[in-house]
BADRENVEX-388509 format. One record per residue (C-alpha): x negated, y negated, z; residue in three letters. Coordinates in pm, whole numbers, padded with zeros to 5 digits, always signed. Layout:
BEGIN
XYZALA...
***
This chain:
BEGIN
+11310+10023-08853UNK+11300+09896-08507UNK+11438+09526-08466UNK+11146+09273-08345UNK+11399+09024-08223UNK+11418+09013-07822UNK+11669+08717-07853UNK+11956+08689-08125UNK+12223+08409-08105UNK+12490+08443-08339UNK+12745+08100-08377UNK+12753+08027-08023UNK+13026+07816-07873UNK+13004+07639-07556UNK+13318+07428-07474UNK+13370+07266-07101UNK+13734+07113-07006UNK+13729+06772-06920UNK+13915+06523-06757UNK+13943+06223-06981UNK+13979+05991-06728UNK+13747+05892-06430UNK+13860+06041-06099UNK+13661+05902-05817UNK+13751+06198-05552UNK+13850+06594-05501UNK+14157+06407-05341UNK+14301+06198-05614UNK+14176+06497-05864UNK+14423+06702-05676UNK+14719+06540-05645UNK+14691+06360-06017UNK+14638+06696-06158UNK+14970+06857-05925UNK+15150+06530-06081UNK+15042+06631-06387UNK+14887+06281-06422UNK+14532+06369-06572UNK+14488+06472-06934UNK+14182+06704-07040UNK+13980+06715-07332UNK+13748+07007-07453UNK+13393+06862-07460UNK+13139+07148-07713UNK+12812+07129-07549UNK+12691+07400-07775UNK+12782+07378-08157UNK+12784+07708-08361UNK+12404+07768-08276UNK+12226+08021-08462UNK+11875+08179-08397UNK+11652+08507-08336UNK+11326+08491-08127UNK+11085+08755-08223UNK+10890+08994-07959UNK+10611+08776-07793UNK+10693+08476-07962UNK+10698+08149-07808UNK+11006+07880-07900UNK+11051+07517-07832UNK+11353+07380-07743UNK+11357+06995-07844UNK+11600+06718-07829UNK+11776+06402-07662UNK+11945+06403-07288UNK+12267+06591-07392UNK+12168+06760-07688UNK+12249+07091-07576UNK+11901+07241-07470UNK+12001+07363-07116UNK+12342+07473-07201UNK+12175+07702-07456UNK+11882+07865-07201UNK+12177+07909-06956UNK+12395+08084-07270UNK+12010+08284-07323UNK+11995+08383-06930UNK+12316+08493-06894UNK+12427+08209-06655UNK+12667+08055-06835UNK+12938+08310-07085UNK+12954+08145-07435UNK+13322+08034-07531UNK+13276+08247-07824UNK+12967+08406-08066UNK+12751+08660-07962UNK+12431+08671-07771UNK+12175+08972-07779UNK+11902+08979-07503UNK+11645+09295-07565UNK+11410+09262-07237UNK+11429+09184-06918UNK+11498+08821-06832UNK+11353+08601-06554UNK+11450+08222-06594UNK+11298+07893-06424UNK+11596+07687-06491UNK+11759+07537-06142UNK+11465+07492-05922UNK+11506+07632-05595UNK+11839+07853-05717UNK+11737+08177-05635UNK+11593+08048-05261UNK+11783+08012-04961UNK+11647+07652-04823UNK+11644+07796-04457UNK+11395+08107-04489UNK+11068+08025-04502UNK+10860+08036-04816UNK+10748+08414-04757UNK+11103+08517-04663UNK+11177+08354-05045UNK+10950+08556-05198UNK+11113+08909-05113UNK+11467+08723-05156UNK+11372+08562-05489UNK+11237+08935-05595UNK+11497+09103-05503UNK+11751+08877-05715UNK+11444+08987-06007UNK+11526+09339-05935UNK+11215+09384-05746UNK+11142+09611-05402UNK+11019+09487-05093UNK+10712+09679-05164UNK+10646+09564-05512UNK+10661+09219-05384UNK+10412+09285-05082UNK+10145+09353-05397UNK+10179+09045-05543UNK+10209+08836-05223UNK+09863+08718-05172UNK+09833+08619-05599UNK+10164+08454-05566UNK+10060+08225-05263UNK+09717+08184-05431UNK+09842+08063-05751UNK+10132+07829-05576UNK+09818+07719-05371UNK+10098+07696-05045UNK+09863+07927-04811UNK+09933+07687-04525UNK+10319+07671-04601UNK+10439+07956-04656UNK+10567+08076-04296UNK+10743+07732-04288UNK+11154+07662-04416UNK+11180+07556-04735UNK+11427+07311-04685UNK+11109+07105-04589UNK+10922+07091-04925UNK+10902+06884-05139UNK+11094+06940-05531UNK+10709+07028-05618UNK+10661+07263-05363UNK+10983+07443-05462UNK+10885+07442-05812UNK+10508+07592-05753UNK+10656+07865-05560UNK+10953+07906-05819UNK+10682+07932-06087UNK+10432+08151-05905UNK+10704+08429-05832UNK+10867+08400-06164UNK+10571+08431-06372UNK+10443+08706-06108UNK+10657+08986-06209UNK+10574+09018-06574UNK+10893+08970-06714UNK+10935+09056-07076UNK+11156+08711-07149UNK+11029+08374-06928UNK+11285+08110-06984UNK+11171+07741-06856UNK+11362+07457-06868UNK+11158+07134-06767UNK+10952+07300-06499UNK+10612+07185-06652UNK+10697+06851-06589UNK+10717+06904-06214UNK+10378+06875-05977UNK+10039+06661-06034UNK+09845+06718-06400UNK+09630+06999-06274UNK+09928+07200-06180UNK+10108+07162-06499UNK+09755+07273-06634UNK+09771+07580-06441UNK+10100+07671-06536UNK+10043+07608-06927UNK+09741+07832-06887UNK+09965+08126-06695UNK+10176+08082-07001UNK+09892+08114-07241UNK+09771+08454-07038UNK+10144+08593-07029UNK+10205+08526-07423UNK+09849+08662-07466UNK+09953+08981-07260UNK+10327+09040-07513UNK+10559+08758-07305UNK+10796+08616-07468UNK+10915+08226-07362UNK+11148+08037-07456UNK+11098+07640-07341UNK+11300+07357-07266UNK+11051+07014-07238UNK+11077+06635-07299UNK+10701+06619-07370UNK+10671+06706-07753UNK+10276+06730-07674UNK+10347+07059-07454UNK+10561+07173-07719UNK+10266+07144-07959UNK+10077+07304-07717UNK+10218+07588-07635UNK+10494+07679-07914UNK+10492+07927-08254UNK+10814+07776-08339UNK+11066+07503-08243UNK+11424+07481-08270UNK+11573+07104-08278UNK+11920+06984-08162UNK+12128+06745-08148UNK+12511+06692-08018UNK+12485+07078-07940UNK+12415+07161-08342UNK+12081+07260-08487UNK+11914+07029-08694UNK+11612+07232-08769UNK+11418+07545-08692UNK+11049+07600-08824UNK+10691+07563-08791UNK+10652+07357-08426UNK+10411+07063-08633UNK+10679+07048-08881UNK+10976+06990-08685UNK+10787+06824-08406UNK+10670+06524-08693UNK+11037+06538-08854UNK+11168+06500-08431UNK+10875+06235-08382UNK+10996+06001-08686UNK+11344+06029-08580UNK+11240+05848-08249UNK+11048+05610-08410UNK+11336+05462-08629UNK
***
């Protein structure tokens, strides 16, 4: 029997090395660590975090600053190696998680496209096709022979968006994105979400609005301190998330 799961974490580690004091420059971080001066502490961003995504589905990350939400999209997009546990990916990924970290800020938009495809596995050629739809649905058409190092974080984030969800990948990963542009844009990029789950995508989302998440989400996975607290039914664990807030 074939496994429906695209994603499968299995107790997931992610520990960072920290200083435990404050060290105001690269200078005095230097010579206090060749004196043997500074003392570091192992911070776990990610907590023994369990959890399958099924083929097409669509899953809500939720949670405070520091809860462990973009840690665990890195761990999913193969960004960041997990300290230990195992992660299974069964598609091809394309993640919208650092805005503007595929582009190089001194080609122009158009130059960014073939770049940005390229790092997607994608040919010159293929990206020629989807040119004109790409600068239609970042709406840029009068931008997109200029640098990018002169746009604006919502610029960089329609044309991060446009390409990404372009290519048809089997896994979209997003992490905050929707919350970038004016309220029609985030509207057009809910509805290219609705069209690529519609068409077999699978996302997995990262957002501070709990609304979107109701929106757009078969199931949600909650955490906290880098542990999961829940995974169900998105209304469920939304209204458990909802009247922890309130307290």
């Amino acid at each position: 029997m074939e496994n429906d799961n695209i994603i499968e974490l299995r107790n997931v580690f992610m520990k960072f090395r920290m200083a435990s004091q404050r060290v105001e420059t690269l200078k005095e971080f230097v010579i206090r660590t060749l004196k043997r001066q500074l003392s570091f502490e192992d911070f776990v961003a990610v907590n023994d975090v369990s959890f399958d995504v099924k083929r097409g589905e669509v899953v809500g990350l939720i949670g405070l600053n520091g809860s462990g939400k973009s840690t665990t999209l890195k761990i999913i997009s193969g960004i960041l190696k997990p300290s230990s546990g195992s992660v299974v990916i069964r598609g091809k990924i394309s993640p919208l998680i650092e805005l503007g970290a595929g582009f190089d800020f001194d080609l122009t938009a158009r130059e960014n496209v073939f770049l940005n495809g390229a790092v997607l596995g994608y040919s010159k050629k293929e990206m020629l096709e989807k040119m004109d739809e790409i600068i239609e649905f970042s709406e840029l058409h009068d931008f997109m022979d200029t640098p990018i190092k002169n746009f604006s974080s919502g610029m960089v984030a329609r044309l991060a968006f446009a390409i990404a969800t372009q290519i048809d990948p089997e896994i979209l990963i997003v992490d905050e994105i929707l919350g970038v542009g004016d309220f029609l844009f985030q509207q057009k990029c809910e509805q290219r979400i609705n069209k690529m789950m519609s068409g077999g995508t699978t996302v997995v989302i990262v957002s501070h609005s709990i609304e979107q998440i109701e929106r757009l989400c078969d199931r949600v996975v909650w955490l906290d301190h880098g542990k999961v607290v829940m995974i169900g039914d998105t209304h469920e664990v939304c209204a458990q998330y909802r009247n922890m807030e309130n307290r």
